[in-house]
N, C-alpha and C positions, 0 to 999 in steps of 0.2 A: 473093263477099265472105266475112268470117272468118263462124264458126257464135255463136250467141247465149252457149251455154255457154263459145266459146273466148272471148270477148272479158270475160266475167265474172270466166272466171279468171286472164286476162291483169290486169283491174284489179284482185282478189283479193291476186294474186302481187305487184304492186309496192307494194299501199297497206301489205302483210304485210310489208313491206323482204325478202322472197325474190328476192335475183337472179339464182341460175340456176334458181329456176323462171321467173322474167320471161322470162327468155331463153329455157329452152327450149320455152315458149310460141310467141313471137314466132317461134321458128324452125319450130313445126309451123306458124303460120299462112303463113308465108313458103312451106312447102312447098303449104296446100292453096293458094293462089295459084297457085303454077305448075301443079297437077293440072287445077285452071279452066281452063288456057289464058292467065294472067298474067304471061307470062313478065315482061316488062316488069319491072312493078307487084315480082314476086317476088323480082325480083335487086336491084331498090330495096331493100326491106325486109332484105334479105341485107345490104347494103351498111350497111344504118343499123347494125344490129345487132353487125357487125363491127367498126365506127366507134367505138361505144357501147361495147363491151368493151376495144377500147386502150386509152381515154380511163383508164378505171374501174383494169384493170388498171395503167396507168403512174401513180397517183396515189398520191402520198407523202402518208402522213398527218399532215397539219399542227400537229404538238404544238406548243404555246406553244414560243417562244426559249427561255427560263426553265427549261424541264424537257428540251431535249435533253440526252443525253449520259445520263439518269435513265430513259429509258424506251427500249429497245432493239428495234426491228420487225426480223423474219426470215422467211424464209419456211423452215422447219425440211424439214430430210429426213432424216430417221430412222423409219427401217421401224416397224412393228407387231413384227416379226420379231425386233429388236435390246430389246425389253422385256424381260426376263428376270426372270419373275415368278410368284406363286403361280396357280393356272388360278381361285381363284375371285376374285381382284381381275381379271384377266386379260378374265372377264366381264361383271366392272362397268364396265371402261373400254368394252369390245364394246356395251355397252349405252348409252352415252352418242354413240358415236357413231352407233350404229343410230336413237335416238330425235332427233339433229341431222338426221338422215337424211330421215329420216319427220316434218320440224315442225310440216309441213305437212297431213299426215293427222290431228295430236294438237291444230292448230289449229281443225282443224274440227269439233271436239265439244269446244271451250272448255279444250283441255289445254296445257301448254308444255312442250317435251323441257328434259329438266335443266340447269340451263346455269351454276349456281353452286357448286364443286366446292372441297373443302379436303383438300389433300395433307398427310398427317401421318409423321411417322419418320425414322431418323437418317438425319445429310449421307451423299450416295453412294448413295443405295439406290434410285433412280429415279424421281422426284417432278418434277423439272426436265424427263426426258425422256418423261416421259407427256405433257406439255404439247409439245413436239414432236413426238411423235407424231400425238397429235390433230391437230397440224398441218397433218400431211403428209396426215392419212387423208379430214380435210375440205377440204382444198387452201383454207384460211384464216390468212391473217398473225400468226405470235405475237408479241406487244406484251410486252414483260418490264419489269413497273416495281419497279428497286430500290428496296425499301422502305427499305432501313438510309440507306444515302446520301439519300432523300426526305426524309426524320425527321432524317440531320445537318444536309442542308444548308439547312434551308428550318424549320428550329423558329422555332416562331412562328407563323408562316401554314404549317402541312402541312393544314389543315384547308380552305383554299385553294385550296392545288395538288390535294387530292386529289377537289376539286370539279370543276377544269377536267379531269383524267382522266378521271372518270366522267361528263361531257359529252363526250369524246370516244369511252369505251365507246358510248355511247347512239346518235354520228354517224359512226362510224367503224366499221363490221362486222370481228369477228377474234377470236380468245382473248389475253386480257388475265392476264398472271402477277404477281400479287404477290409475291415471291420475298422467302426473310425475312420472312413475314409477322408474324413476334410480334413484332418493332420496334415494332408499333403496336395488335396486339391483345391484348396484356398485360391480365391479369385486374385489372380496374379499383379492388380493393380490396387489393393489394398496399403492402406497405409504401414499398418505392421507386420509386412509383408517385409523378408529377408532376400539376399541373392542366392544364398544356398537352396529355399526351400523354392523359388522358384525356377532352377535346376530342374530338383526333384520332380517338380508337377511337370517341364518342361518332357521331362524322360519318360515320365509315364504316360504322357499322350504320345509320346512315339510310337512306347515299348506295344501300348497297346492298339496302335493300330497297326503294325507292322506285325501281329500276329494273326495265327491263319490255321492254329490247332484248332484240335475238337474240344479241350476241354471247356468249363462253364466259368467264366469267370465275373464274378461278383461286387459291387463294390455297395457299402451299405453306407449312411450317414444320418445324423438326425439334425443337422442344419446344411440343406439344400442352397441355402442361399449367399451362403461360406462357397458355396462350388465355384470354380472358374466357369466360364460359359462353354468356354470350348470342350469340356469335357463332357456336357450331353450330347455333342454329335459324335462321341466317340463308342457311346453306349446303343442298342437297338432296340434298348427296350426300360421305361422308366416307371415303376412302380411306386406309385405313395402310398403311404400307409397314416391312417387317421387313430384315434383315441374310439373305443368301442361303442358303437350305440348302444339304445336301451335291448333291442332285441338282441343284437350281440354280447353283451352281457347278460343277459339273461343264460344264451345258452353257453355261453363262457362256464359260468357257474354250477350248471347242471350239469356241463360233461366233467367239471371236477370234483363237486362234490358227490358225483353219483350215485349210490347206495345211500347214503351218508344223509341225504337230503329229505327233509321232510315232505311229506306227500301234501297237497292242497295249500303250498307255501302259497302268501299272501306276497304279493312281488312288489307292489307300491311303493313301500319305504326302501328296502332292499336294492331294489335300481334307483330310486331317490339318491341315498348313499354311495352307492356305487360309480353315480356321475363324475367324469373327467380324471377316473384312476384307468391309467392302459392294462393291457391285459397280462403283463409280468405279474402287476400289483395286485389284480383280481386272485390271479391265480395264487400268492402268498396268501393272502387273507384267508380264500378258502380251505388251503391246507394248515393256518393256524386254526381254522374253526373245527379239522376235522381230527388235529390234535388232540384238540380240547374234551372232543368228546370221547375218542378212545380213553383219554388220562382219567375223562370221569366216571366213566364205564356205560357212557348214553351211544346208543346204535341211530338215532337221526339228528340233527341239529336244525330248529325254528328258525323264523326270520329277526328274531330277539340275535341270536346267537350272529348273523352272519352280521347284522347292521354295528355287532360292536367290533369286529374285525377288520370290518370295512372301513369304521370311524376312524381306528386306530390307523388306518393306513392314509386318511386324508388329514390325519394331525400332523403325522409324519412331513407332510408337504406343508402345514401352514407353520409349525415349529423351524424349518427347514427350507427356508424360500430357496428358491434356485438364484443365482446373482444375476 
């Protein structure tokens, strides 16, 4: 039968809501079974187990009628690889998922890996796909709740809805994105500042420190300084995110245009042009350029070719000032 210490941490692991350490529990016990001579008994527990993981894996998480369509579940796949970033934010993300990694080791001396995270800097610059990445790299569902549409469509009761979310956080394991987060964390002594929405921020500094799941919860923005103050000591971990540099555009561009890309490119003018477009817009440009040349029937595309793609995306912004 199982050992004293296996069956401890079998109960350890599920009372901690860890379910693939449950699992991979269950499946060492299942193994020393059969080393006993269990055959039987072993391929039972193989079978539950197998059972027990469909179940889990086919289960749609049950968000209220009322909020479909406001909160978007995925299973994200976007590499670690496709982040295009500075190496020391690069580490802080490596470190969040190392310390998801290890919960269970930071449990056992009364610690918790970091699990409430605020993306800060302008639209485009990787904030959305850090949260898909974590996704992929913890193989856990990202939940993305539009905060702007939450706050239009539901004024009034958002203090509500944002109740029944964070009871789903709490029963439902996965990283949770608040996207647009200053919809609702607006520095609560602003002039155009309302009663209701200061409610709202009120609630969510509650909801979220009076939580104490595993999941990842996320909040992103690209005006940090919209933020309430109190709301950075709510988070553990703050990451900014900047507009690309030249070497980061550089290799922006070569991991998309890759085949595609001319050999012995002349990079000067190319990162010239490329200056002060985030990396959303890099990455458009280069997939019009690689249009371009399928349509034309050319298998590489020059630095002629990317710098008029690139133009086109920095007219975009002088035709189109932001207010």
């Amino acid at each position: 039968m199982a050992t004293a210490e296996q069956l401890k941490a079998l109960l350890k692991s599920h009372f901690s809501g860890e379910k693939e350490r449950f699992y991979t529990i269950s499946l060492q016990l299942a193994a020393h079974e059969s080393r006993q001579g269990h055959a039987s008994l072993a391929n039972e527990l193989r079978s539950i187990i197998d059972d027990g993981k469909k179940k889990n894996s086919s289960k749609i998480i049950p968000f209220p009628n009322e909020l479909q369509g406001l909160v978007l579940t995925e299973d994200a796949e976007v590499s670690k690889s496709s982040l295009i970033i500075p190496q020391s934010l690069q580490k802080r993300i490596d470190r969040i998922i190392h310390e998801y990694r290890q919960k269970g080791k930071l449990k056992s001396h009364g610690l918790n890996h970091r699990r409430k995270i605020l993306l800060t800097g302008p639209p485009g610059t990787g904030k959305t796909m850090t949260a898909k990445v974590l996704s992929r790299e913890l193989g856990i569902k990202l939940n993305t709740i539009q905060v702007d549409r939450l706050v239009t469509k539901f004024m009034g009761e958002t203090s509500a809805k944002l109740r029944q979310i964070f009871e789903m956080i709490s029963q439902s394991h996965g990283i949770y994105l608040f996207d647009e987060f200053d919809a609702i964390g607006a520095e609560r002594t602003m002039d155009n500042d309302v009663g209701e929405m200061r409610r709202v921020l009120n609630a969510f500094l509650q909801f979220i420190e009076q939580d104490h799941s595993d999941s990842l919860i996320i909040a992103a923005t690209n005006n940090p300084r919209l933020l309430d103050h109190a709301l950075f000591r709510r988070f553990e971990d703050v990451l900014t995110y900047q507009l690309p540099s030249a070497e980061e555009r550089q290799l922006l561009i070569k991991n998309i245009m890759g085949s595609f890309l001319q050999k012995n490119m002349v990079w000067n003018k190319v990162l010239k042009q490329s200056k002060n477009l985030c990396h959303a817009e890099i990455d458009h440009a280069c997939k019009d350029a690689i249009k371009s040349l399928i349509l034309s029937g050319k298998t590489k595309g020059n630095a002629a070719l990317l710098i008029r793609v690139l133009s086109e995306r920095q007219n975009t912004y002088r035709e189109n000032p932001l207010p």
